[in-house]
N, C-alpha and C positions, 0 to 999 in steps of 0.2 A: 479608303478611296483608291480606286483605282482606272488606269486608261484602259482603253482598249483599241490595238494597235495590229493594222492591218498590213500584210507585207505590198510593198511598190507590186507585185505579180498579181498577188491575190484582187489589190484593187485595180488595175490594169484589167484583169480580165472581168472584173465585175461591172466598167464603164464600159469599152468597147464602143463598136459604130461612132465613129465622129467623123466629121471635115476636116481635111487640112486646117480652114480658117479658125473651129475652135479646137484646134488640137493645143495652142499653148495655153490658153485659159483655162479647159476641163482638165489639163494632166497638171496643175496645179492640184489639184486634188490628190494626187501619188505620192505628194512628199506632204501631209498633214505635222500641222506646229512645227514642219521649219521657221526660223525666222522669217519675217515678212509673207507667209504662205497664206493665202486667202480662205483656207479652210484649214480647223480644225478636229483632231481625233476626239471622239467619244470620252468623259470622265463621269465615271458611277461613283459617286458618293458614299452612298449607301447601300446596305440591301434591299430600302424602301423603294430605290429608284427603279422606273419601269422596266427598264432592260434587264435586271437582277430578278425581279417577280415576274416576268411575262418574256420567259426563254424563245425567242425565235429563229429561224433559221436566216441569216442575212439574203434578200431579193439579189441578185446582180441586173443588169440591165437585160442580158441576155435572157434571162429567166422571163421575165417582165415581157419582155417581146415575144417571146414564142408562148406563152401561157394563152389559152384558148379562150380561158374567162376573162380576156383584157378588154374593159369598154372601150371600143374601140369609136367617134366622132364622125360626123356627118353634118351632110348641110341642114339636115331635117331634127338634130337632134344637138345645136350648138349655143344655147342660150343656160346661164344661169340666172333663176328666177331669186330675187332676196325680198322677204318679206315685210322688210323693215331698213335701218341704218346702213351703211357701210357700200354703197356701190360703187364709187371712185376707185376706192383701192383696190377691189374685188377684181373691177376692169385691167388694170396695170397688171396686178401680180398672174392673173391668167390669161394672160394674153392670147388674143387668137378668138377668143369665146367672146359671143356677144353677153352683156351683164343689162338687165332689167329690175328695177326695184317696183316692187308691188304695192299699191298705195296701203298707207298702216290700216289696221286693223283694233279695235278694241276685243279685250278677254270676252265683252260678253256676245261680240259678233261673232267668236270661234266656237261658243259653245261648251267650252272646254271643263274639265269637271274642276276644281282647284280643293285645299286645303291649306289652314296654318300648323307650321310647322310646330310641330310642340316644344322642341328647343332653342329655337330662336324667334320664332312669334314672328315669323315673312309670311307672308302671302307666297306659296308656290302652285304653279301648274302643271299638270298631268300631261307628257309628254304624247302617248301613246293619241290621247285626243286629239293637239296639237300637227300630230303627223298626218291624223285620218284628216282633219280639218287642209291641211296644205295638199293632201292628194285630192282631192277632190279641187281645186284651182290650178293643177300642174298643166301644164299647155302641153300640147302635142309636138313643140319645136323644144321643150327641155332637155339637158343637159342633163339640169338636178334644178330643184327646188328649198330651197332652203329658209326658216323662218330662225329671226332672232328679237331677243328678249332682253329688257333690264329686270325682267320680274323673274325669280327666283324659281326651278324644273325639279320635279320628280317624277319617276319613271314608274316606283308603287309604291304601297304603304308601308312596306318593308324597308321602302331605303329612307334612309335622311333627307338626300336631295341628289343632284345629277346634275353636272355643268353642260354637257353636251351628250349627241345621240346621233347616231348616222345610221341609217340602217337604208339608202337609196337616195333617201331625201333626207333632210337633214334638221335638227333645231336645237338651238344652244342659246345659251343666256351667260350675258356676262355680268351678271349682278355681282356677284362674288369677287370681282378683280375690282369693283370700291374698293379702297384700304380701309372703310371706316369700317363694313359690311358686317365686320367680327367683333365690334367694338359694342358694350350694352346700349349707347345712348344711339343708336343709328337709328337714323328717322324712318325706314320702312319698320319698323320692329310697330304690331297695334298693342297701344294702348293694354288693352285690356286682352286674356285671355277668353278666346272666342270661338265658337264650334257653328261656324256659319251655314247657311241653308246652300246647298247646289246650285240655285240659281240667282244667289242673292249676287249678281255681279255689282252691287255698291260697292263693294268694297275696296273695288278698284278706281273706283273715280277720285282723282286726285291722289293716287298712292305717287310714293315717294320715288322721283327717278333721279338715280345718283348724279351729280354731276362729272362732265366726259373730260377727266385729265387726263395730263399726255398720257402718264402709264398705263389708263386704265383703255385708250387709244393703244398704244402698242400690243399689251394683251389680246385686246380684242381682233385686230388685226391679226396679230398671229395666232388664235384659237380659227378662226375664221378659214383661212391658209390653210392649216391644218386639215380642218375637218372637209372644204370642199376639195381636196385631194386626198382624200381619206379609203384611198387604195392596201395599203402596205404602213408597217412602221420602219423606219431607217434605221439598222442600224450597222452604218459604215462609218461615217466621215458625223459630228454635230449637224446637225441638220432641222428645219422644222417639221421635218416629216416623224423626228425620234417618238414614242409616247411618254406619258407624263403623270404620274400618280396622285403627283401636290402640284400647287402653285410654285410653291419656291423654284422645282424640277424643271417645271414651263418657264417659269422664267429663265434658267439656264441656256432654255432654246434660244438659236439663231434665228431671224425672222424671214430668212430665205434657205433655200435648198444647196446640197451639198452636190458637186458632181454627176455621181450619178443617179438622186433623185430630180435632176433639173434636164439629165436626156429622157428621163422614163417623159416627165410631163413637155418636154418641147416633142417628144415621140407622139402622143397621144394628141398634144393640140395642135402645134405646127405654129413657133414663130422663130422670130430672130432675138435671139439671145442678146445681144446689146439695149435693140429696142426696147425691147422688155425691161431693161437693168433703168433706160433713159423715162420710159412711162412711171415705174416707183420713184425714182427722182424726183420725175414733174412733181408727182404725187403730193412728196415729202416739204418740197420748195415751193409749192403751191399755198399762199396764205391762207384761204379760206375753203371751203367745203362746200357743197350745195346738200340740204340734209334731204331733199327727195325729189329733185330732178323736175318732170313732167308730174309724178304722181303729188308733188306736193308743194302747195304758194309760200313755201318757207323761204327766208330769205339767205343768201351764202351768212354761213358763221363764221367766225375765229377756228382754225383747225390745231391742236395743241401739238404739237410735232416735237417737243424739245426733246424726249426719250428716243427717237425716231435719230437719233445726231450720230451712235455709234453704224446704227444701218447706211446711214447717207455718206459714210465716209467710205465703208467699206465697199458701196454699190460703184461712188469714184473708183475705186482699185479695181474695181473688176472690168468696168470701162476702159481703164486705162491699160490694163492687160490686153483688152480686145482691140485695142491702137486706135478707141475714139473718146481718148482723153478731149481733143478738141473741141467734141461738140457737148461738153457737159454744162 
């Protein structure tokens, strides 16, 4: 196991551009794992760990800013479209961007080609369909478009399976972050060994959707995070932007941005840093959820937030660095 430990200069110059106003909050990031420091330096485990197998060169902000290929926002192109769960928080953490969820969808209205997995006996879907199927509804005022799943992705016959894909647009499934998912008796596993027809989409009526615990709530939240700012991987400071091999690794992650992956994205959207810290708050201290707004007659549910407790303390610290302790 090892950290990886960048000097006060090196990351000085890697954040750069700020305001006086947050000049004491972002340079909290210069002195990573001091005591009381609201951010943390990088620790590899392993050689499994993504940073170890997938060498990159660290982004600085400067870099990020002068780079040609930066998608750069607009008023014509500021909406993130979700094709499913998750728009409350989507809205908080990217602040600035309008968030729209798209009324759900059934497997057989996408079309999509599927398979059961030979080793675990799920139901997965063929990503590459899933992407043509979400291009083909992207709006002219998108951002990105993105669809999410509790049913189980593979990308081709070759792989096992795939938890997420970004390639513009975006689709991920968070079946996998069930804790039971890996266990023999889990209810989406069929019955029977079965080599189903292309279009037989019964098979999805009534399949099994895991139920949504805090953890599997925080995961998804931070898989989400991740992948619709799915620019660059971080590796300066812990951050949710680092990449991630295993689960265990992901769970490692912070569920917000380090320094200077939080200028790259207030650069690119345009808010105020507190706001933003005070919108995931609501979020978090917000009882209940609405699970599809306009698109859907469901009624608010229970929102399982208990994993969510080491976030909510830290998002405090960082309010309170910004000197609007008062309004939390």
């Amino acid at each position: 196991m090892s950290i990886l430990c960048h000097s006060v200069d090196t990351l000085q110059a890697a954040l750069v551009k700020y305001t006086k106003e947050e000049r004491q909050f972002l340079e909290e990031g210069l002195h990573p794992g001091h005591p009381g420091s609201l951010f943390q330096p990088i620790t590899v485990h392993s050689d499994s760990n993504w940073i170890s197998s997938h060498p990159e060169e660290p982004q600085s902000f400067e870099r990020f800013y002068r780079d040609p290929r930066r998608r750069k926002l607009d008023t014509s192109h500021n909406t993130i479209y979700i094709q499913t769960i998750g728009e409350e928080y989507c809205k908080a953490f990217f602040s600035g961007l309008s968030v729209k969820l798209l009324p759900a969808v059934t497997v057989a209205e996408t079309r999509c080609s599927f398979r059961v997995n030979d080793n675990s006996q799920n139901l997965e879907i063929l990503t590459g369909d899933l992407l043509q199927f979400l291009w083909n509804k992207k709006s002219k005022d998108a951002f990105c478009i993105v669809g999410i799943t509790l049913i189980d992705l593979y990308p081709n016959e070759s792989w096992n399976f795939i938890s997420t894909l970004c390639v513009g647009m975006g689709v991920f499934s968070f079946a996998r972050y069930d804790d039971e998912f890996y266990s023999r008796p889990y209810a989406g596993r069929l019955r029977k060994s079965r080599r189903p027809k292309q279009d037989d989409y019964s098979l999805f009526d009534g399949y099994h959707i895991p139920p949504i615990t805090s953890t599997m709530l925080l995961r998804s939240c931070k898989t989400m995070a991740h992948e619709i700012g799915h620019i660059y991987h971080c590796q300066w400071l812990t951050c949710v932007m680092q990449g991630s091999n295993h689960l265990e690794e992901s769970d490692r992650r912070p569920l917000d941005f380090c320094p200077i992956s939080l200028r790259k994205l207030q650069t690119a959207v345009g808010f105020d840093i507190g706001k933003r810290y005070k919108a995931l708050l609501e979020w978090i201290e917000n009882d209940h959820t609405n699970s599809g707004g306009e698109a859907s007659a469901c009624q608010a549910v229970p929102k399982p937030t208990e994993a969510f407790h080491t976030f909510r303390m830290w998002l405090c610290r960082c309010l309170d660095t910004l000197g609007q302790k008062e309004d939390v």
